[in-house]
C-alpha positions in Angstrom: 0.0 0.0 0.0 1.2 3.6 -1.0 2.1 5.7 1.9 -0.1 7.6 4.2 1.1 11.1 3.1 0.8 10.0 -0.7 -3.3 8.2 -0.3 -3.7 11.4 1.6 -2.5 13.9 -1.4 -4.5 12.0 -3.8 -7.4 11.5 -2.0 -7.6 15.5 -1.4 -6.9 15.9 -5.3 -10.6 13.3 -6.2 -12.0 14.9 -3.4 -11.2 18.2 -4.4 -9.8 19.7 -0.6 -8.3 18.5 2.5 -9.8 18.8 5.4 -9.9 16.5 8.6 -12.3 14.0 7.2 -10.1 13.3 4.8 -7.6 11.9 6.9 -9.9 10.2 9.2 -10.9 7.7 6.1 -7.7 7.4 4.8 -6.4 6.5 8.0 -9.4 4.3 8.7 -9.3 2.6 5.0 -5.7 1.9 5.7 -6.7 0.8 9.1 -9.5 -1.8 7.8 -7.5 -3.4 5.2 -4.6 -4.2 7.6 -6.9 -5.9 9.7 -8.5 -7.8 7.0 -5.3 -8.7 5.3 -4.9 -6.5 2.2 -2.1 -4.7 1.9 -2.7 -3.8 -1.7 -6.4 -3.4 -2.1 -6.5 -1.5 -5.7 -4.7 -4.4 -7.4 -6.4 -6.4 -9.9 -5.9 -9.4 -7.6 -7.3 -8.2 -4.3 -9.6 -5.9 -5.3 -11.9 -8.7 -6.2 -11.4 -10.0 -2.3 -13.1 -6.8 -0.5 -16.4 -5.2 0.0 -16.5 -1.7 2.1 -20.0 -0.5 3.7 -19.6 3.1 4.5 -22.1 4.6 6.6 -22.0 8.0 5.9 -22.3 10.1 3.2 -19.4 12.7 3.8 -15.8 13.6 3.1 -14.6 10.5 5.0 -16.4 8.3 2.8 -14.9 9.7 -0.3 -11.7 8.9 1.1 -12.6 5.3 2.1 -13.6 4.7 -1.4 -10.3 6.6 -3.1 -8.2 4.2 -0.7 -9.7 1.1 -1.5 -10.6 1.2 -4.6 -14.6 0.5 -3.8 -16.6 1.7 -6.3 -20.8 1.4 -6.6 -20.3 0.4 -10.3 -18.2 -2.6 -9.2 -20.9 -3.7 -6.3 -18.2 -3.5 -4.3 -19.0 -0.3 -1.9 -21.6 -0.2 -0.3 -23.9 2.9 1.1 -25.6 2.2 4.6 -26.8 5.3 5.4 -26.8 5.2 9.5 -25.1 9.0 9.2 -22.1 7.4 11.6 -18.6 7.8 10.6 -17.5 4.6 10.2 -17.4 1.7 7.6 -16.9 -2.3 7.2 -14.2 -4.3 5.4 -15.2 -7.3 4.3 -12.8 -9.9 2.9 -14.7 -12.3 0.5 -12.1 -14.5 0.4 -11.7 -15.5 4.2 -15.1 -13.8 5.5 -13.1 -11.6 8.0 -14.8 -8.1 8.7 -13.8 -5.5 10.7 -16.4 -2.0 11.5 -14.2 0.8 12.0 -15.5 3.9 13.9 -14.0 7.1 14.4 -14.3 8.6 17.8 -16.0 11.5 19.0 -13.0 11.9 21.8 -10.7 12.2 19.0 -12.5 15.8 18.4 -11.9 16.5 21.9 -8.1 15.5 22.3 -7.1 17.4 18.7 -5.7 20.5 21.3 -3.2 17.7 23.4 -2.1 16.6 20.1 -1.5 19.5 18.4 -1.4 21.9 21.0 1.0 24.8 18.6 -1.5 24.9 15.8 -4.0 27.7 16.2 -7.5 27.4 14.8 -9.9 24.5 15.2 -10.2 23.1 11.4 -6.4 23.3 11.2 -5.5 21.6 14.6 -7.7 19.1 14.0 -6.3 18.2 10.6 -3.1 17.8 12.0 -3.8 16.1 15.2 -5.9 13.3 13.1 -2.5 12.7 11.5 -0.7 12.5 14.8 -3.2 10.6 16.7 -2.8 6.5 17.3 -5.1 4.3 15.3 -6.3 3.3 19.5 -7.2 7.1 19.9 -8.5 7.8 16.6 -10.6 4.7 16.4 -12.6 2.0 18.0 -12.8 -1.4 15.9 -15.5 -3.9 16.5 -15.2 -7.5 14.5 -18.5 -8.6 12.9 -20.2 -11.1 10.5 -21.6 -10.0 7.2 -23.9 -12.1 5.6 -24.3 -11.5 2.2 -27.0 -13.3 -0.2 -25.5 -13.9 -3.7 -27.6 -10.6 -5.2 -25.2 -8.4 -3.4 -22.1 -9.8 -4.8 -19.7 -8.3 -7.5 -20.5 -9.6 -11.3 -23.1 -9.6 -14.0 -27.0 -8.6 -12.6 -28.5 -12.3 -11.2 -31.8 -11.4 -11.6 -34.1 -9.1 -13.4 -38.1 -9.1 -12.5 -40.6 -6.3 -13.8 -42.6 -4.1 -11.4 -46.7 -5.4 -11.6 -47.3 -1.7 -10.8 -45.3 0.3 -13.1 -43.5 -1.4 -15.5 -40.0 -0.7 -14.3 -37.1 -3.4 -14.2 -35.6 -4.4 -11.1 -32.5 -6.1 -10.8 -30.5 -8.1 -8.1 -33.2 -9.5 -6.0 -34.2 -5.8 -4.9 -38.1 -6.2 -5.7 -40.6 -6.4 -3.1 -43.4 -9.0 -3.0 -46.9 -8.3 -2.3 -50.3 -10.4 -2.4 -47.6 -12.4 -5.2 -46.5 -9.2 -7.2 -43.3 -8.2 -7.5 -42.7 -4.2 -6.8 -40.3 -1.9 -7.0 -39.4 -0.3 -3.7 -41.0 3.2 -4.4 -44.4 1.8 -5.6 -44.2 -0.5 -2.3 -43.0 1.9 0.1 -42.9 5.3 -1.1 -40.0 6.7 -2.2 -37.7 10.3 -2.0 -39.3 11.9 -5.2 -43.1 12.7 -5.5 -45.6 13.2 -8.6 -43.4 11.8 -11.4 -44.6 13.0 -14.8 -42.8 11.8 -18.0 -41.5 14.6 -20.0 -40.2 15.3 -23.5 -37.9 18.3 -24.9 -36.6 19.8 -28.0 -33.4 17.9 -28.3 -34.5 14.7 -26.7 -33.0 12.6 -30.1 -29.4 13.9 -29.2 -26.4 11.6 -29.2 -22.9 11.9 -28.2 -22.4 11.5 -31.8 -24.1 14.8 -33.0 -21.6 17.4 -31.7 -18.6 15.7 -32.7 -20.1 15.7 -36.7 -21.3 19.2 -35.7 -17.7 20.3 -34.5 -16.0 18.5 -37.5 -18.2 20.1 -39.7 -17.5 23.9 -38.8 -14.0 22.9 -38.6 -13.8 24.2 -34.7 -13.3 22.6 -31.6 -16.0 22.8 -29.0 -15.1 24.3 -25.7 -16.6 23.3 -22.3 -18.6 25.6 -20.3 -19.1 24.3 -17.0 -22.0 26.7 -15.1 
C-alpha cells in the first residue's frame, strides 16, 4: 500500500480539498484493510477479495472509497446510510470483517495533540495525523452475511414491477399479495408526482456534436455553469 502522506495527497486531489475528514478515512481505510489482510487493495488481484459498507455520506467516505478502490459500479462499496462515521471491510475471500469507527474523543483531544496549531479546522487536521489508530478509532469484529444478489459480477436477476413497468435487478423487488414491486411503488419513495416529459433535443447523441464540431472545422469548448 502507498504511503499515508501520498493516499492522503490523492485523496484531497478526487475529493477536491483536504480537510480532517479526509484523513480520518484514509487512516481508517488503511486501518480496515490491515486488519482484514490486504495490503494492496487497488490491485487487480485483491480488489476482487473486499467489499466496504460506509455509513455516511461525507468527506470521509470519499476517502474510504479513493483508498480502497470500492466503487458502486463494481458492487463492491456499499452505502448504509446510519449518518455514523464509520465503515466495514469485508474480505470475501476469508469472510473476516472489521467496522471501524471514528471517535467523537478524537475531536476533543485534537488540542493535546497539536497543541501549537491555532484554529480548530487546522488543529484538527493535524492532530488526526498524529493521533494513534487506539485514539482515533474503535474497531468492532463482525459477521456479514451476504445473499448472492449483493455480490460483485453480472445482474442475477431481473423481474418487472406489476405496478409500473420498471425493471428491477439483483433480487431488490418487493413481494406483495404475489406481485413483485419496485421499492418506491411499495413503500414510497424520495421523489413525488413523477410525470414523464419530453424536450426539444431529446434525439441527441454523443455523436451529434462531434459531426457538428467536424463540420464547422472548430473545436468545442466546455462551459461548465
Amino acid at each position: 500500500m502507498k504511503s499515508f502522506e501520498e493516499l492522503l495527497t490523492s485523496s484531497a486531489e478526487v475529493h477536491g480539498h483536504l480537510c480532517p475528514g479526509q484523513v480520518v478515512g484514509v487512516r481508517m481505510a488503511m486501518l480496515g484493510c490491515r486488519l482484514i489482510g490486504l495490503d494492496d487493495p487497488t490491485s487487480h488481484d485483491q480488489i476482487k477479495k473486499l467489499i466496504v459498507y460506509v455509513e455516511m455520506d461525507r468527506c470521509t467516505g470519499d476517502a474510504v472509497a479513493h483508498v480502497t478502490g470500492a466503487k458502486l459500479g463494481r458492487r463492491s462499496l456499499k452505502f448504509v446510510d446510519y449518518g455514523i462515521m464509520a465503515a466495514t471491510f469485508l474480505n470475501l475471500e476469508t469472510e473476516k470483517a472489521y467496522r471501524v469507527l471514528s471517535t467523537e474523543e478524537a475531536r476533543d483531544l485534537a488540542l493535546h495533540y497539536a497543541p501549537e496549531i491555532v484554529g480548530k479546522y487546522q488543529q484538527q487536521l493535524e492532530a488526526y495525523k498524529r493521533m494513534p489508530d487506539s485514539v482515533l478509532f474503535r474497531v468492532q469484529q463482525v459477521e456479514v452475511s451476504l445473499s448472492e444478489f449483493d455480490l460483485p459480477g453480472p445482474t442475477r436477476r431481473k423481474v418487472s414491477c406489476s405496478r409500473c413497468g420498471q425493471v428491477i435487478r439483483d433480487h431488490r423487488e418487493v413481494v406483495e399479495n404475489g406481485d413483485n414491486l419496485c421499492k418506491p411503488c411499495a413503500h414510497g419513495s424520495y421523489f413525488k408526482d413523477p410525470k414523464e416529459i419530453i424536450w426539444p433535443d431529446m434525439n441527441w447523441t454523443p455523436t451529434d456534436s462531434r459531426q457538428e464540431a467536424a463540420s464547422s472545422g472548430q473545436q468545442e469548448e466546455c462551459s461548465w455553469e
